[in-house]
Backbone as CSV, one residue per row, in Angstrom:
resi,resn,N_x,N_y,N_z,CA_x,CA_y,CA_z,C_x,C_y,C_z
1,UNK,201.233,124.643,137.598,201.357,125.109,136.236,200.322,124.434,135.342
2,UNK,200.167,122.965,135.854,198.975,122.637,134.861,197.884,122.951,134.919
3,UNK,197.459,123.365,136.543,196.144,123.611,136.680,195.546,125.081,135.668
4,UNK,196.630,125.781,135.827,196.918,127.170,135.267,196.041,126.733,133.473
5,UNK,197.334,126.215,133.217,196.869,125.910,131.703,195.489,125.364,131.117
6,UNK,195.374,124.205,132.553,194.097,123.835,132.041,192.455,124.650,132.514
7,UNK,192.924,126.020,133.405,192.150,126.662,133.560,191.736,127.548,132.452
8,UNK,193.072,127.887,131.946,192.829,128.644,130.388,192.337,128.364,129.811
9,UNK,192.718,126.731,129.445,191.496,125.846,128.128,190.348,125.932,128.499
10,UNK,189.534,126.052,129.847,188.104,126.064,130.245,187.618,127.369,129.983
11,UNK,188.702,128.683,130.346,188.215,129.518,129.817,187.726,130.104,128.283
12,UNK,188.853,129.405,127.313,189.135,129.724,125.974,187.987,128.878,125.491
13,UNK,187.435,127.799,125.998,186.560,126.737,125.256,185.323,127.144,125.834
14,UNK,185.118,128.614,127.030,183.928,128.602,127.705,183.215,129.870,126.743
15,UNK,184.448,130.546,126.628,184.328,131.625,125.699,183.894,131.971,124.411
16,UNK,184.859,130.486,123.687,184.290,129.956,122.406,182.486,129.921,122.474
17,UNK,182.166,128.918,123.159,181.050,128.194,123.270,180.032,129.631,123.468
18,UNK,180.205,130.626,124.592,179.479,131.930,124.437,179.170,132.163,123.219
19,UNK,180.073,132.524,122.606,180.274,133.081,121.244,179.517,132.532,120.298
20,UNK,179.366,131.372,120.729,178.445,130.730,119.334,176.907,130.825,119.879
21,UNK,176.652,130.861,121.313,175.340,131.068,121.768,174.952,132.793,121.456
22,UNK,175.811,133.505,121.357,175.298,135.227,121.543,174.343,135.428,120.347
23,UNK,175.106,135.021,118.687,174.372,135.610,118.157,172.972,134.438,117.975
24,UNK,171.571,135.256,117.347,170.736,134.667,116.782,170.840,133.824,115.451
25,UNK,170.377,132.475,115.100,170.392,131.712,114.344,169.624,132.373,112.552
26,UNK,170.474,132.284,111.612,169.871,132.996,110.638,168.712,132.304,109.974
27,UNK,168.405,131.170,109.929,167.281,130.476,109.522,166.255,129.791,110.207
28,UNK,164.886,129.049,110.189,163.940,128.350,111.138,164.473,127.542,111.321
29,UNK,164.940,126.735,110.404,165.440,125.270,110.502,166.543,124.911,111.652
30,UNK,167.601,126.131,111.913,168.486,126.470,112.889,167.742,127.033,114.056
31,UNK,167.106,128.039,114.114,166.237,128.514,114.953,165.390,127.613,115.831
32,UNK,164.703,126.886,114.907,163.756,125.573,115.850,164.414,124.782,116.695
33,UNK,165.600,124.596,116.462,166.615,123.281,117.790,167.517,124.103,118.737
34,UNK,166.948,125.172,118.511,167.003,126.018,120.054,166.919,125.862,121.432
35,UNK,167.000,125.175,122.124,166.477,124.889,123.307,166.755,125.945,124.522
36,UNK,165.661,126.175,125.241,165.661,126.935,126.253,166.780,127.349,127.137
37,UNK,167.752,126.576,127.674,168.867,126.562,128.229,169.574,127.207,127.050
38,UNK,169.948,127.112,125.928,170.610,127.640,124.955,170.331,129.061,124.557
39,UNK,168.808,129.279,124.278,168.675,130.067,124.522,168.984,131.558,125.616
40,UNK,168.949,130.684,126.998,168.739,131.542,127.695,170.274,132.278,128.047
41,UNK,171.328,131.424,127.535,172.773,131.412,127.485,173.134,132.865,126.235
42,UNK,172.136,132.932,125.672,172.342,134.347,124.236,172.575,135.635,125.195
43,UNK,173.031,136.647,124.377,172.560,137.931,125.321,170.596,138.229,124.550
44,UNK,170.562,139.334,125.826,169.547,139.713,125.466,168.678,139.645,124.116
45,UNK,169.474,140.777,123.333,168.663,141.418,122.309,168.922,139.940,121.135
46,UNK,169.840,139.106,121.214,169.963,137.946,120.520,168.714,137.203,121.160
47,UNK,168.274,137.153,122.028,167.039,135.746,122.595,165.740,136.987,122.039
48,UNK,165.600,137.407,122.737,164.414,138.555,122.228,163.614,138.854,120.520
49,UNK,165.365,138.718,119.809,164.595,138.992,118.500,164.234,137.102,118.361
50,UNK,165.377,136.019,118.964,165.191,134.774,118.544,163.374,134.313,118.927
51,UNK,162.834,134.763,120.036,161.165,134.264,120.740,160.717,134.973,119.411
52,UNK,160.907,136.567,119.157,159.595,137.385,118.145,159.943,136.502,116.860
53,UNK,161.111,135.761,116.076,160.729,135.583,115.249,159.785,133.975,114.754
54,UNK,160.359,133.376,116.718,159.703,131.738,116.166,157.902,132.016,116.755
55,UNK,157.887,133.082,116.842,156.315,133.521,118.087,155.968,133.840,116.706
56,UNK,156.099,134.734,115.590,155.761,135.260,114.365,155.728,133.461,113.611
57,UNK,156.692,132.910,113.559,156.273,131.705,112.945,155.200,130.922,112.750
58,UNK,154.790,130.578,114.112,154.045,129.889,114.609,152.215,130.445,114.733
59,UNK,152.764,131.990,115.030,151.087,132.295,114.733,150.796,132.928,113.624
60,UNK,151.440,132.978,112.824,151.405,132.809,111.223,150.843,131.627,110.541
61,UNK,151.295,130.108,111.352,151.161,128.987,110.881,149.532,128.607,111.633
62,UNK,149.427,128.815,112.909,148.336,129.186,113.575,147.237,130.140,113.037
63,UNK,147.037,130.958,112.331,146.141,132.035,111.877,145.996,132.492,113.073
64,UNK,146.823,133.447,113.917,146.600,134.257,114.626,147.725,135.388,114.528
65,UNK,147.736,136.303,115.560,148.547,137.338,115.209,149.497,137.650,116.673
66,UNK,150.452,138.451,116.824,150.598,138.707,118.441,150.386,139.519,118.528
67,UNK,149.309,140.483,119.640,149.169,141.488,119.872,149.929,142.409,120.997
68,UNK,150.347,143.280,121.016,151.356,144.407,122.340,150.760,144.750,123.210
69,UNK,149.783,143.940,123.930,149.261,144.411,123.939,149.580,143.284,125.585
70,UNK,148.150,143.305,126.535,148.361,142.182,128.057,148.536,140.871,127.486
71,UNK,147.921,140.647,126.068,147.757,139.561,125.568,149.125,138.711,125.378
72,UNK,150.129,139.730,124.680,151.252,139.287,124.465,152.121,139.332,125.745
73,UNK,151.990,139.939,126.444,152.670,139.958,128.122,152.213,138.208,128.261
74,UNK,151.010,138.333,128.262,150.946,136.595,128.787,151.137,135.355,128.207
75,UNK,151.520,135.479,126.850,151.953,134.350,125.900,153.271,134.561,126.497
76,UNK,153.898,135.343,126.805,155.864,135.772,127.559,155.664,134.989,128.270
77,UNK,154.604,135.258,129.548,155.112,134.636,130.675,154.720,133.032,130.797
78,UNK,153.661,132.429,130.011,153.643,130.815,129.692,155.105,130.549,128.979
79,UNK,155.447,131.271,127.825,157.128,130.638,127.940,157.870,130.980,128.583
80,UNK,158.016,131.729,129.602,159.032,131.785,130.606,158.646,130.630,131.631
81,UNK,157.323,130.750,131.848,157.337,129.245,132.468,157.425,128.152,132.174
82,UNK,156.996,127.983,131.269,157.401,126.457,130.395,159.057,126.688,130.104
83,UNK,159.843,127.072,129.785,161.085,127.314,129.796,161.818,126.723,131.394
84,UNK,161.153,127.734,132.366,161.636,127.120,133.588,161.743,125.475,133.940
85,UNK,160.387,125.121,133.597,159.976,123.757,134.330,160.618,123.009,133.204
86,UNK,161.110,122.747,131.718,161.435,122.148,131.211,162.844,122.792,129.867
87,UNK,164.077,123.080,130.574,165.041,124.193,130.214,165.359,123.175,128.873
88,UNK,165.509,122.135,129.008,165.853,121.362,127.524,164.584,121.353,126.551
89,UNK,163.868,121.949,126.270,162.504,121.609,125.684,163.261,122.925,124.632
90,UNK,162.697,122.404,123.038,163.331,123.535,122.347,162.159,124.293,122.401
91,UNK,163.102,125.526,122.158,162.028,126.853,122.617,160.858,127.343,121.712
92,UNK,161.037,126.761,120.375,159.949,126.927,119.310,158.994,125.862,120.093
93,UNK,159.158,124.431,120.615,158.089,123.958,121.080,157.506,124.436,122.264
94,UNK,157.892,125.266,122.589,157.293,125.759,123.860,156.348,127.219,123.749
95,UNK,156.910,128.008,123.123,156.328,129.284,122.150,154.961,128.769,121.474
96,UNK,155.070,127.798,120.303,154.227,127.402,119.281,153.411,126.338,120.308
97,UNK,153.308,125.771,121.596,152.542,125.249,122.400,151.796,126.665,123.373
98,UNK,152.569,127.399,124.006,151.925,128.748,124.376,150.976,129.787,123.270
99,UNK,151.024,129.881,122.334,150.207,130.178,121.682,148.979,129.519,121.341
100,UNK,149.340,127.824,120.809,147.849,127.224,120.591,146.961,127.221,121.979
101,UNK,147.694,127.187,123.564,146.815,127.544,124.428,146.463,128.715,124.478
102,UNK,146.254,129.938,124.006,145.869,130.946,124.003,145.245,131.460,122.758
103,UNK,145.243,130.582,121.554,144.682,130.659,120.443,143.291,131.508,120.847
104,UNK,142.806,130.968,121.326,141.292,131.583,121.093,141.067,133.114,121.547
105,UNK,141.904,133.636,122.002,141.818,134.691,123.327,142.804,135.559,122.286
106,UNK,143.443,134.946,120.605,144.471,136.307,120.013,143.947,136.725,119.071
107,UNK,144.221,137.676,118.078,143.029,138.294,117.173,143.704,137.523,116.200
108,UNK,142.777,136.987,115.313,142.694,136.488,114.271,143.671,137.024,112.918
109,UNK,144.249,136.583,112.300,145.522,137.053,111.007,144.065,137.859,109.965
């Protein structure tokens, strides 16, 4: 019977904890202590708009732009890899580090 109960609390507290990862963060300041693992815990369309708006941040702050282009396919996949190899790294530092390596190669703001 206890195990029971205390399986519930893992569920009810696992559930909670979802819940606060699904939606996207309404400000940068919240947005920036994002970390990758946290991130990657959102649904979809919550992580998706969370990368376009700290990727818009950053190459805003950068004077560059993102383009739809292969260009932006490959700024994705440096943060999906940097994400992999370092899941606690917050995800604005990993985005706003994938871009300054590719700075030169994005069209200019």
């Amino acid at each position: 019977m206890k195990t029971i109960a205390l399986a519930g609390a893992v569920l009810i507290a696992a559930t909670a904890a979802q819940a606060q990862t699904a939606a996207a963060p309404l400000n940068f300041d919240q947005a920036a202590y994002i970390t990758c693992r946290e991130a990657q815990a959102m649904n979809v369309e919550a992580r998706r708009s969370l990368a376009v708006y700290l990727a818009e941040h950053s190459a805003r702050y950068r004077g560059v732009s993102i383009p739809d282009d292969q260009r932006g396919g490959e700024l994705a996949l440096l943060v999906r890899g940097g994400c992999t190899l370092a899941p606690d790294a917050y995800l604005f530092t990993v985005i706003d580090r994938a871009i300054l390596a590719e700075k030169a190669k994005l069209p200019k703001r």
